[in-house]
C-alpha positions, 0 to 999 in steps of 0.5 A, a space after each residue: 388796276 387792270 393789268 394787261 400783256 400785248 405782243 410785239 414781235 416775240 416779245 410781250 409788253 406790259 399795258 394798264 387798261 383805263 376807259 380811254 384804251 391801254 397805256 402803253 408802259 413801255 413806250 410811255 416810259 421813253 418820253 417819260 423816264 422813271 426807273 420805279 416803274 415796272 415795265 412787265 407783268 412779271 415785275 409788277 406781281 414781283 413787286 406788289 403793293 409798291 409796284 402798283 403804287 409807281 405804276 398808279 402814279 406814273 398812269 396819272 402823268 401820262 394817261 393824257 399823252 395819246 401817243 401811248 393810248 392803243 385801241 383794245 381792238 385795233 392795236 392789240 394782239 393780246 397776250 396771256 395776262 401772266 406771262 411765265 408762272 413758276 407753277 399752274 395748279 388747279 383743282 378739280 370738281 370744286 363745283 357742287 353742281 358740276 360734281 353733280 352732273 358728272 355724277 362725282 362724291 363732292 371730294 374732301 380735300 382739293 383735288 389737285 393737277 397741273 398745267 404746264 406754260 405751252 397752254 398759256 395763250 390770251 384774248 382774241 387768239 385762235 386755238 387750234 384743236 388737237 389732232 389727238 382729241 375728238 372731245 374738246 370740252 370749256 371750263 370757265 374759271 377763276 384765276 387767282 395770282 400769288 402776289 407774295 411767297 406763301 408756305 404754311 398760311 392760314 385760311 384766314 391770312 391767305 387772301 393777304 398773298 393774292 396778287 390778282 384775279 383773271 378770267 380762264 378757260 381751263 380748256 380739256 380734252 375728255 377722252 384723252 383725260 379719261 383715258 388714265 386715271 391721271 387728267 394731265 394729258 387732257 389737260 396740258 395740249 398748247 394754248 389750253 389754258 387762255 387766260 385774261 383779258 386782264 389781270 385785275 389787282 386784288 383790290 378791286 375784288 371785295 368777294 371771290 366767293 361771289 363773282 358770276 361766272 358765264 360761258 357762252 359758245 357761238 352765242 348759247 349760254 352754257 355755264 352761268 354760275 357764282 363762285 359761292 357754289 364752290 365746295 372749297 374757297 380760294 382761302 382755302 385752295 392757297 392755305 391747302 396748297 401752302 402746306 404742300 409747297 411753297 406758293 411763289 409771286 406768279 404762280 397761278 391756280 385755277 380754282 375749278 370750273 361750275 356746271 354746264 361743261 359738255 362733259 355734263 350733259 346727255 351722252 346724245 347731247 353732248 357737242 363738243 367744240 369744233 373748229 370755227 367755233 367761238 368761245 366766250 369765258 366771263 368773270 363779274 369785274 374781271 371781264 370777257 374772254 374770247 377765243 376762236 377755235 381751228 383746225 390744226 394745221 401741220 406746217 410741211 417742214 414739222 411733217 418732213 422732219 417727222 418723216 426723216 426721224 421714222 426713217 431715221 
């Protein structure tokens, strides 16, 4: 199943992504009433395997109904496909390629950090360039979705807690995250962490471990992979992470990113992304995600305010 999120107002709605276009589930349940259907995306991973099967019977009553079916690109404006996650952990170098043009020993334990819920953004939504960054580098990757609590798992049970797969763009700014040994502060500026279209339930995916992955910016192949290529597999991240923590339904990992970032190329070739560019971040069956990226604009009031507190 494809799971979505679409905004209306300030609030985010759950929609189910079929070939005609996206249910409305909201809408759909007041003509239809049915209290076992889950109406965020929050609640559907909350409720697994139970949540996807009211919700896979409910599709199958009103996907017919037009009045519920909305246009992927004329009535959307499309959220991140998970909406509040407990945590956001990634991994770092888990490419071998990507370990080899950066000139990085393969480590030999997942190198992790985290992200924070302000770089969370969607689909189709443009991303303003940080004043503070003069380096903003893609990351194409693949996002895993914990479906159920998961503390002290096996390698071999931990795909058993994967609620879905999304596609991510775990965008980085270089020099503010080389700037200290620590990569948090060029890792965590707002909206650096598009995520979607869709969430894809974990049964659709056979394989994590062989899925292309594509970056394509202004219509130029820049990353074109497999997740075969990574040093540690997502069986591996979830039971290396469970050992640490407790894993919680929501929490998203971001399991690292392959060769062809603008990190990796020559010092003399290395373009980094600027305003009116356009980013595409693609996963086999997971589907494409694209952003437009601008200039930072500084409201008036947010530089008044600024002003009063330096005089302050």
């Amino acid at each position: 199943m494809k799971l979505v999120t679409f905004k209306q107002g300030s609030e985010y709605k759950l929609g189910i992504k079929i070939t005609e276009g996206i249910i409305d589930i909201e809408a759909a349940q007041g003509a239809n009433p049915d209290n076992t259907v889950p109406t965020s995306i929050m609640e559907v991973i909350q409720g697994g395997t139970e949540s996807l099967k009211a919700l896979q019977l409910f599709i199958e009553e009103v996907k017919h109904q037009s009045a519920y079916l909305l246009n992927d690109d004329d009535e959307i404006t499309w959220g991140p496909c998970v909406t509040e996650p407990n945590k956001i952990i990634c991994v770092g170098l888990n490419y071998r390629k990507h370990a080899d043009e950066t000139n990085a020993p393969y480590p030999e334990v997942p190198i992790l950090f985290n992200k924070f819920n302000n770089t969370l953004t969607g689909h189709n939504c443009n991303i303003a360039i940080p004043k503070v960054t003069n380096k903003l580098d893609y990351e194409v990757e693949l996002g895993v979705v914990i479906g159920k609590r998961a503390k002290y798992i096996s390698q071999e049970d931990a795909l058993d807690y994967v609620f879905g797969y999304c596609t991510v763009n775990d965008l980085s700014a270089r020099d503010l995250q080389l700037r200290t040994p620590q990569w948090l502060l060029g890792k965590s500026c707002d909206d650096f962490s598009p995520v979607g279209p869709y969430l894809v339930s974990a049964d659709e995916i056979d394989d994590p471990q062989n899925l292309n992955l594509t970056t394509i910016v202004n219509g130029e192949i820049r990353q074109n992979s497999n997740t075969s290529d990574m040093i540690f597999t997502v069986a591996e991240i979830i039971s290396y992470i469970s050992q640490h923590m407790t894993l919680e339904p929501g929490d998203l990992i971001l399991t690292g990113t392959p060769e062809g970032v603008v990190l990796g190329y020559p010092e003399d070739k290395q373009n980094y992304l600027k305003p009116e560019d356009i980013v595409m971040v693609e996963i086999e069956k997971l589907g494409a995600l694209t952003n437009r990226f601008v200039e930072e604009v500084i409201a008036a009031n947010q530089k008044n305010q600024k002003k009063e507190i330096v005089k302050g």
